[in-house]
N, C-alpha and C positions, 0 to 999 in steps of 0.2 A: 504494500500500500504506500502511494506518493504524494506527500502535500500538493495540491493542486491551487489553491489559491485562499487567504486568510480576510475575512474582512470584520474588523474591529470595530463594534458600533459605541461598544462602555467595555471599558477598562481602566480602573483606579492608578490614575497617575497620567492617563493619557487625557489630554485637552479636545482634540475632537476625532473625530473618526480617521480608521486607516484602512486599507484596503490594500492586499498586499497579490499577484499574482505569480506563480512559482512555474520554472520548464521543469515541469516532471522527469523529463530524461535527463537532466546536468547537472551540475552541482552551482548550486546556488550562492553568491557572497552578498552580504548586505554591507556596507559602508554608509557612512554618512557625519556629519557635525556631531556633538554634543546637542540634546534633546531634542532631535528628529526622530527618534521613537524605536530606535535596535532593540536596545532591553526590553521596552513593553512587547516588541513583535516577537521577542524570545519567551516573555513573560503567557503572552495568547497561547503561542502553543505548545506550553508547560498546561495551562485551561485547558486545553483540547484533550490533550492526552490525559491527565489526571483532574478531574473537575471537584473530583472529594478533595485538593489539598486548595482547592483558592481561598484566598481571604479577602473577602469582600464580594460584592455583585458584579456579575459581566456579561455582556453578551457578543458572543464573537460564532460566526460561522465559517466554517469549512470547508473546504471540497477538496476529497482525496482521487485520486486516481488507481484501482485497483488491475495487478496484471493480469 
C-alpha cells in the first residue's frame, strides 16, 4: 500500500489547510522554510497510521494506492 495523496483540513499546530499529493512509484522529498508545514505533514500521517495515539482533534484524509 502507497501514500497517494494527504489532504489536511484540522490539525493542531497547523494554520490552514494542506493538501499534499505523492508519485506513488518514487521516493518522495519534502523541503521547505521553517513553518511551511514538514512536521505537521509528518505529524498527519503519524494520524493516519495510528489514530489511537493523537492528541487533540483532526481531520485529515487519505488516499493510498494499493498493488
Amino acid at each position: 500500500m502507497k501514500l497517494k495523496a494527504l489532504d489536511i483540513r484540522l490539525l493542531p499546530g497547523l494554520d490552514s489547510p494542506l493538501a499534499v499529493s505523492f508519485d506513488a512509484h518514487a521516493v518522495n522529498v519534502i523541503t521547505g522554510p521553517n513553518a511551511s508545514g514538514k512536521s505537521s505533514l509528518i505529524r498527519a500521517v503519524r494520524a493516519v497510521l495510528y489514530p489511537e495515539q493523537i492528541d487533540g482533534f483532526c481531520h485529515i484524509l487519505a488516499e493510498f494506492e494499493s498493488d
